[in-house]
N, C-alpha and C positions, 0 to 999 in steps of 0.2 A: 586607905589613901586613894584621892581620886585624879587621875593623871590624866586629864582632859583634853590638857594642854600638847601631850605626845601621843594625841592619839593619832593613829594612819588616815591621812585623807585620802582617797583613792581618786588619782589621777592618771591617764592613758600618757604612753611616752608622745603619742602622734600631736596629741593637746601641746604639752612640752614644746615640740620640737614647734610647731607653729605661732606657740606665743614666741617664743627665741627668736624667730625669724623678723615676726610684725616689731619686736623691740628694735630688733638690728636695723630693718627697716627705717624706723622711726626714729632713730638714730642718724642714720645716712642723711634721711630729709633735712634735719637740725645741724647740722656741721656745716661751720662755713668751706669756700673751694680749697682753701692752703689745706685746711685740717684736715678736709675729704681727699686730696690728694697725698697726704707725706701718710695717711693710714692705709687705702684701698688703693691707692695709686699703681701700684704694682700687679696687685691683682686683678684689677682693673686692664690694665696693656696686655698681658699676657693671653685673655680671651678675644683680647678685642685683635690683638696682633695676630692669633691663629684663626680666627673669621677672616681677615682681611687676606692673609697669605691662600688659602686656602678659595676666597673668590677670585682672584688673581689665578689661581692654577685650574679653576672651571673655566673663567673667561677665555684661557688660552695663552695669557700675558705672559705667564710664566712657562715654558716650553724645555725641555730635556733637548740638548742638541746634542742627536743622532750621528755615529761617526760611522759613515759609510764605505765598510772597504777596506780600509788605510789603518795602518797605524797611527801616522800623525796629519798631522792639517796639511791639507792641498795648495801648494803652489800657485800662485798665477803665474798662467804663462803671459812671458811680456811682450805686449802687441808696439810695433810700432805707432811711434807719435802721429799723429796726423793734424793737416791745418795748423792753427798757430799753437797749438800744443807742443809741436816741435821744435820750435825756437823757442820755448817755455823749458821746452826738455835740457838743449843747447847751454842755454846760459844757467841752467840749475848744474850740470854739470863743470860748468866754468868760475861757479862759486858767485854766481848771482841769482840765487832761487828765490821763488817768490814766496810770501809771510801769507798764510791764512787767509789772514784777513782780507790780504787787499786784491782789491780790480788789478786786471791787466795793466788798465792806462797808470794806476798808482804805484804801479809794479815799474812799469818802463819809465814815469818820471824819476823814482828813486835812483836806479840802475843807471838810467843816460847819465848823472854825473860823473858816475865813473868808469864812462865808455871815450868822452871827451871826442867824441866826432857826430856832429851835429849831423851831417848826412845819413849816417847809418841813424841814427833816432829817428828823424825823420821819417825814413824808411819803415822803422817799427810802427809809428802809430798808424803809415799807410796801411800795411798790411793788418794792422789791428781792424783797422776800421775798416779791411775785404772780408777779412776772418768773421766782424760781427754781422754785417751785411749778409753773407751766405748764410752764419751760424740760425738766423734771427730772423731773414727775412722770407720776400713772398718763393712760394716752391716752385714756380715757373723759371726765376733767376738764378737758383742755385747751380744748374751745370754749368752755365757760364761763368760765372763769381767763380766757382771751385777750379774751374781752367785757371782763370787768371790769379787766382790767391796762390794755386802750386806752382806757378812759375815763380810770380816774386817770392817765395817761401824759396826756391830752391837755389835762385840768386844767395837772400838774404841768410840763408845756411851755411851758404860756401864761405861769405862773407865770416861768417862768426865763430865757423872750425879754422879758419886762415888766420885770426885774432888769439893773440896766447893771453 
C-alpha cells in the first residue's frame, strides 16, 4: 500500500513562523478601519500607549514631584495685599469677590450695584485706572503713580472696612 499522500514534508518552524506573519500581515492590509479596529484595536493602544508615556518621561513632561523635608505640602506664607489687589482682597472678604473670568473694570461694574453709592464707585475705577497706569506703564512714572495710588488706596480702605 502506497501512502504518498502522508508522507512528511520537511519544513523549518522559522519558514512557518514567517509565512503566519506575511498571511497576518496581508490580512491587516485587507480589512477595512472598523474591522481593523474592533480586532487589533486593543492591541494596537497598548503599545502605542506605552511608547507615548514612556516619551513623555524622557522629554521630562512627566516628572516625580520630589517632597523635600516635610511631611506634607508647604504653606504659603500670606504676604500682604498690595496696590489695588487690596481692595480686591477687601471686598472678597465682604462677600463681593471677584469670578475668574472677569477684568477688574467687570468686577467693579457688577459690584457697584450693590454698593449703591456712586462716589465710592467712582473712586474705584479712579484708582483702578492709578493701579493700571503704575501696573502697565513707562518705569520712569512708576514711584510717583505708586505714591499717589497708596494714598487713595489707603483713603479708599478705610472707606470699605467702615462699610458693613
Amino acid at each position: 500500500m502506497d501512502n504518498s499522500d502522508e508522507e512528511q514534508i520537511p519544513t523549518s518552524f522559522i519558514e512557518d513562523l514567517f509565512s503566519f506573519f506575511g498571511f497576518k500581515l496581508s490580512q491587516l492590509r485587507h480589512e477595512t478601519g472598523a474591522k481593523l479596529m474592533e480586532t487589533y484595536g486593543l492591541w494596537l493602544m497598548l503599545p502605542m500607549g506605552l511608547i507615548l508615556l514612556l516619551r513623555l518621561r524622557k522629554s521630562g513632561q512627566i516628572r516625580r514631584i520630589q517632597n523635600q523635608g516635610g511631611s506634607g505640602p508647604k504653606k504659603k506664607s500670606k504676604t500682604k495685599a498690595q496696590g489695588f489687589y487690596m481692595i480686591e482682597e477687601i471686598l472678597s472678604e465682604k462677600g463681593r469677590p471677584r469670578l475668574p473670568h472677569e477684568t477688574y473694570a467687570s468686577w467693579l461694574n457688577r459690584i457697584s450695584r450693590h454698593l449703591d453709592d456712586g462716589a465710592l464707585t467712582e473712586e474705584f475705577f479712579q484708582v483702578l485706572a492709578q493701579h493700571n497706569q503704575w501696573r502697565f506703564g513707562r518705569p520712569e512714572q512708576r514711584e510717583g503713580l505708586k505714591r499717589k495710588l497708596e494714598a487713595n488706596l489707603t483713603v479708599l480702605s478705610e472707606k470699605l472696612l467702615a462699610l458693613t
